[in-house]
Structure formats: structure tokens, C-alpha cells
C-alpha positions in Angstrom: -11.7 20.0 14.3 -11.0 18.0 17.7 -11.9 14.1 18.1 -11.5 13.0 21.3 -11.4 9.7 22.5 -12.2 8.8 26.3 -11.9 5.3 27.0 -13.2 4.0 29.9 -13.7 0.2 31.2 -17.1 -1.3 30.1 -20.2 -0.8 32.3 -17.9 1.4 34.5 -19.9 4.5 33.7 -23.8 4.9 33.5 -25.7 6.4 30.5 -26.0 9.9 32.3 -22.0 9.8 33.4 -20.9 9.3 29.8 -23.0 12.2 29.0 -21.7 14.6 31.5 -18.1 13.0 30.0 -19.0 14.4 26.8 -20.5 17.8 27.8 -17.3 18.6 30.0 -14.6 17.5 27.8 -16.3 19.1 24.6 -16.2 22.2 26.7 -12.5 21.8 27.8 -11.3 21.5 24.4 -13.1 24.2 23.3 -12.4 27.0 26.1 -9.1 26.6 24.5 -9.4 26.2 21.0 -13.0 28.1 20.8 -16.4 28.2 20.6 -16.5 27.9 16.7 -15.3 24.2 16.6 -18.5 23.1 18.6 -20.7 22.3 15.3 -17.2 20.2 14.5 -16.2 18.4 18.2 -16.3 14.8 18.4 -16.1 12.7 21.1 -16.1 9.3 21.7 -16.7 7.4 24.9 -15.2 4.2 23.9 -15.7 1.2 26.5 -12.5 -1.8 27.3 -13.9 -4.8 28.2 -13.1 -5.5 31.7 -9.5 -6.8 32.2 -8.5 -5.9 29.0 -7.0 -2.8 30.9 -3.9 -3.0 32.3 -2.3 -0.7 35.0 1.0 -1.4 37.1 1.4 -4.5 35.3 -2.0 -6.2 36.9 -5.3 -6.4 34.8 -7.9 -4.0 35.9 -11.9 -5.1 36.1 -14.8 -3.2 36.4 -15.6 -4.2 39.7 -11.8 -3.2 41.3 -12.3 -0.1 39.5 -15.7 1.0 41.2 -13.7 -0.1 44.4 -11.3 2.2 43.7 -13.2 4.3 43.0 -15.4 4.2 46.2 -12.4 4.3 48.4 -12.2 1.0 48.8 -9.0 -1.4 48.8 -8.9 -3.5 45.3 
């Protein structure tokens, strides 16, 4: 019986995104461990406030992350 916990910095990811997050790890997990645990897969998309997240020894925000994220220098 997986749980699996995604964390994720807060308002990083829209509604839609965090349920795409859920259908694609769910299915990970279970194209290894099977397709019985499904009624029995948990997962949680749990949010870090921004700069509560640290990376390199530098606090991470929301905003630098969508930069990253875009391509763009932090």
C-alpha cells in the first residue's frame, strides 16, 4: 500500500498540474508494484511555503523557481 509524498513549493503548481502529478506518479508506482494496489495508492501533493526550501545552501521562492523553470536566470 504506497503513500507518496510530492512536495512542491506553494503556488508553484496549478490545480490541473498537481492533478496530472498525481495521475502519473500513481501510475509509476504501480507499473511496478501492480495494478492491484490502485484502490490503496495515496498521494499527497504537499506545498513549502516559499523560502522555506532550501537548495545549494540559498533559499528557494516561488518566483526563482518559475524562472527556473522558464529558462530563465534566478
Amino acid at each position: 500500500m504506497p503513500l507518496i509524498t510530492v512536495r512542491t513549493l506553494e503556488g508553484l503548481l496549478t490545480a490541473q498540474q498537481k492533478e496530472t502529478m498525481i495521475e502519473r506518479v500513481t501510475n509509476a508506482a504501480l507499473s511496478v508494484e501492480g495494478e492491484a494496489y490502485r484502490p490503496v495508492t495515496w498521494v499527497i501533493v504537499e506545498e513549502v511555503p516559499s523560502g522555506a526550501w532550501g537548495i545549494a545552501g540559498q533559499a528557494l521562492t516561488t518566483d526563482a523557481a518559475k524562472q527556473l523553470a522558464s529558462g530563465k536566470a534566478a
